[in-house]
N, C-alpha and C positions, 0 to 999 in steps of 0.2 A: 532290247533295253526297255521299252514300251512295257512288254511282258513281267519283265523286273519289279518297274511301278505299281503294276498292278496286283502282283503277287505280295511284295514286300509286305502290308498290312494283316494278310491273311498268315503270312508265315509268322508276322511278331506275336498274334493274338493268341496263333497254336504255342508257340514258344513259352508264353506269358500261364498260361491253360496247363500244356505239360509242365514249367516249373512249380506251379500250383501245386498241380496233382501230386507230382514223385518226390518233392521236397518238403511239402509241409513247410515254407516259407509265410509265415505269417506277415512279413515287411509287403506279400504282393498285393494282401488286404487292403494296403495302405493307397494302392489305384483310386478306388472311387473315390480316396477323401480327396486324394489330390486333383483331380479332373474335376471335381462338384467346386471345390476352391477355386479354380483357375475361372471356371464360367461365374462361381458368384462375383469376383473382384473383376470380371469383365464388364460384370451390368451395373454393380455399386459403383465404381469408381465412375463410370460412364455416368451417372447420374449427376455429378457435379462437374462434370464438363458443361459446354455451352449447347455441346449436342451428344443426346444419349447414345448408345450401340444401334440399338432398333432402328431411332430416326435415321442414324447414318445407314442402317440396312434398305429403308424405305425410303431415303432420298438415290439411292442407285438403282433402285426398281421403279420408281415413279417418276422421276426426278423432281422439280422444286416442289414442296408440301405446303398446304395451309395452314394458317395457324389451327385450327380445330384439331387437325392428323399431329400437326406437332405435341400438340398437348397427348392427345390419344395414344403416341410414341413413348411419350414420357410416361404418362400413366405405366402404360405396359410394361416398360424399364420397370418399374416398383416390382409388378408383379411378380416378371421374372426372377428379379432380385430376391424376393421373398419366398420361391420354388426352389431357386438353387440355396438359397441359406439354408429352407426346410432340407433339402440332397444332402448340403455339407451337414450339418447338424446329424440326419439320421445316420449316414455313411460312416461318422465319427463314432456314432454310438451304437453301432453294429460293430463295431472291431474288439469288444469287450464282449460279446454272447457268441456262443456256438458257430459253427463256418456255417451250418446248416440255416441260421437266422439271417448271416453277414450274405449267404448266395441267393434266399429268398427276397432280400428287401433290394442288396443292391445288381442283383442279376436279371429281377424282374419288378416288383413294386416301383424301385424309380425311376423306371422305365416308362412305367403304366403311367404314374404322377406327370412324367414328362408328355407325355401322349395325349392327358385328358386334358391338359391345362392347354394345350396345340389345340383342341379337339374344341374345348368351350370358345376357345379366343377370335378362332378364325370364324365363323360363323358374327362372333360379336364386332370383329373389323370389316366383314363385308358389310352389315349392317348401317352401321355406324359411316361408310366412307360413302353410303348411299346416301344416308338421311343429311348428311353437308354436301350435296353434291356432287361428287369424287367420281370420276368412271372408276370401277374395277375394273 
């Protein structure tokens, strides 16, 4: 059963891959809009709650936070929010150009976007949780 679990994700993606390929299903295009959707209305919505996604991320890894990380949480909510708008936004407007355009931006470009913006950030939170005194 174990085995199952672990397999099951790799079998949907080839699944997902071959209908791609031998169908010419344009509807599978429609993946990224919906996955970049589902993560932006995670971080927006979470923004008008009492407590964003993030800080609820960093209050189970740290547990109680400062007000300074609190703000620092929030901040970063924006950001995120504004990385995944830019995913949904671009993802929407690859499904109108070539498969060749829609597999370069959303198979690798927002990929990269996601990567480099992980890549700027954490450096900027280690930083930052040292200058208000915070063990990392």
């Amino acid at each position: 059963m174990k085995k199952i679990k672990t397999l099951f994700p790799i079998i949907i993606s080839l699944c997902v891959i071959g209908g791609f390929y031998y169908t010419k299903l344009n509807s599978l295009k429609l993946y990224p809009v919906l996955m970049n959707f589902v993560y932006f209305m995670l971080f927006f919505i979470s923004l008008f709650q009492e407590k964003s996604f993030i800080q609820r991320i960093a209050q189970r890894i740290d547990g109680e936070l400062v007000p300074e990380i609190i703000d620092y949480t929030r901040n970063l909510t924006y950001v995120w929010t504004c990385v995944t708008g830019f995913n949904l936004f671009m993802s929407l407007l690859t499904l109108f150009y070539s498969n060749k355009v829609w597999a370069i931006y959303n198979g690798c470009i927002s990929y990269c976007l996601i990567g480099l913006t992980f890549i700027i950030e954490y450096p900027i939170r280690i930083w930052y949780k040292r200058k208000v005194g915070v063990k990392c």
